[in-house]
C-alpha positions in Angstrom: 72.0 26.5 -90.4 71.6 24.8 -87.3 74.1 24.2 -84.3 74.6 25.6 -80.7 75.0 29.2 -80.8 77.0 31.1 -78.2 76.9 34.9 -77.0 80.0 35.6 -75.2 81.0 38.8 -73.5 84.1 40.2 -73.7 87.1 38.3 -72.4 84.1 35.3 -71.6 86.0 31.9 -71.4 84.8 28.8 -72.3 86.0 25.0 -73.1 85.5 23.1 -76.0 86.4 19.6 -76.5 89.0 20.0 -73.6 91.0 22.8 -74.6 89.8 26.7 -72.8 89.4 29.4 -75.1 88.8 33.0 -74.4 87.2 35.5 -76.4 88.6 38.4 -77.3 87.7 42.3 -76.1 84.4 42.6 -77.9 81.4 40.8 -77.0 81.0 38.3 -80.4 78.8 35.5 -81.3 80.5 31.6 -82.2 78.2 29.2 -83.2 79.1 25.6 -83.1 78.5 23.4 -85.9 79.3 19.9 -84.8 77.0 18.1 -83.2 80.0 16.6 -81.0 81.5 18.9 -79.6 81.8 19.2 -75.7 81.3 22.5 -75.0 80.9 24.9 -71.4 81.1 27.8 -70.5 83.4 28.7 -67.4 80.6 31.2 -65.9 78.5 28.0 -65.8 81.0 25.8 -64.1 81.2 24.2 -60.6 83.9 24.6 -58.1 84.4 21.2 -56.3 83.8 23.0 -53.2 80.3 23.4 -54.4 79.5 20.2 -54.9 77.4 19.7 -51.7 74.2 17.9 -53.4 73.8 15.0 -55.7 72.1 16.7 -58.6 75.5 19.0 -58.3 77.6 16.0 -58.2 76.0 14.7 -61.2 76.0 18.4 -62.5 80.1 18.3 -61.8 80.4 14.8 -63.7 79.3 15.5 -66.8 81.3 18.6 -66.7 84.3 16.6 -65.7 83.3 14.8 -69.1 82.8 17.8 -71.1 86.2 19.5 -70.1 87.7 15.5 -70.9 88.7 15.1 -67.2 87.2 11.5 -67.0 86.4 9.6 -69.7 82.7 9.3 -70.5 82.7 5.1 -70.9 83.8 5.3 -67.5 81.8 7.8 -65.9 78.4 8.2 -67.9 77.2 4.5 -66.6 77.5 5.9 -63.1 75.7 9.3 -63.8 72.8 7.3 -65.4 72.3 5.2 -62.6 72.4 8.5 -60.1 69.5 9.9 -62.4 67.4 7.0 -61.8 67.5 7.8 -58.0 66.9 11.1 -58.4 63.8 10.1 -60.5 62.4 9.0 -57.1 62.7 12.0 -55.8 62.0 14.8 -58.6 58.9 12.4 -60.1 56.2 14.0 -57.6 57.0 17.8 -59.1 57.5 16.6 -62.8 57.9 13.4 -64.0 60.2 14.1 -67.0 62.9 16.2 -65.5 65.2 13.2 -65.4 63.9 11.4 -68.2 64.7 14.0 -70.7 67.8 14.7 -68.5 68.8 10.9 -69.3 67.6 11.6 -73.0 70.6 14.3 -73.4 73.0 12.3 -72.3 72.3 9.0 -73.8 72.5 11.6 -77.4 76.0 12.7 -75.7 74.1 16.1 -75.7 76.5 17.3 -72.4 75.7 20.9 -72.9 71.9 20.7 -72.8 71.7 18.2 -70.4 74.3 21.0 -68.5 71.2 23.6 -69.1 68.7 21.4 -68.1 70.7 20.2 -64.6 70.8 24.0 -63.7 66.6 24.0 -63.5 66.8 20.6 -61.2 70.0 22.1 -59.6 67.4 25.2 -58.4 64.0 23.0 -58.0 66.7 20.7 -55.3 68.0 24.2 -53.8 64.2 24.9 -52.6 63.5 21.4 -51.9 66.2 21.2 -49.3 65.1 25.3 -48.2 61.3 23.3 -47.6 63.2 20.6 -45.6 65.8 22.3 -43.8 62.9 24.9 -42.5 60.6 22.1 -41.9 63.3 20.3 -39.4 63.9 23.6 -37.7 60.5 24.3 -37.1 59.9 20.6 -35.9 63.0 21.3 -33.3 61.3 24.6 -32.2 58.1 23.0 -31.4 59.8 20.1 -29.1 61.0 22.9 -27.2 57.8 24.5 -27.0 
């Protein structure tokens, strides 16, 4: 039997197809059988506060998306074209994170391409740790 298979802890929440569920006191196992539903898990959610890069801004859309915040006609265009300037930039360290990123999402696959966003959200986090030391090291040596 195929479909997305989830192991929640006790208490876990989790959205599917816009309404939040909670499982109950033991940790259980739900797998999901249709291919469309929209499913994440709160744990793996992003406060808006967080959104502070533009992989986590198109991380935060297509939740918005999953949880039926803003309707996907409306805001999938957008996130496609995002990908295809981040392409520019993730292409040098692998050239298929954002193509098979823009392959889940064209399928409407939300929760892998939610999965798959979390590796480019951490390859970005270093990326801007390279950058941010590299500026400060630049600023030492002009003092120097």
């Amino acid at each position: 039997m195929s479909g997305l298979v989830l192991k929640l802890a006790a208490g876990e929440r989790f959205v599917v197809n816009g309404a939040l569920l909670e499982n109950g006191d033991k940790p259980s196992t739900v797998r999901v059988v249709d291919d469309n539903a929209r499913i994440l898990r709160c744990r793996d959610a992003l406060k808006p506060q967080d959104v502070d890069t533009p992989t986590k801004r198109v991380y935060y859309a297509i939740q918005l998306i999953i949880t039926g915040d803003l309707p996907e006609d409306d805001v999938l265009p957008a996130v496609l074209e995002e990908c295809d300037r981040l392409e520019d930039v993730f292409e040098t360290i692998d050239p298929k994170l954002l193509i098979d990123l823009k392959s889940m999402l064209n399928r409407g696959n939300f929760y892998s391409a939610i999965c798959h966003l979390r590796n480019i959200v951490a390859i970005e986090a270093e990326l801007l740790k390279v950058a941010s030391s590299k500026s400060s090291f630049e600023a030492q040596a002009k003092v120097a």
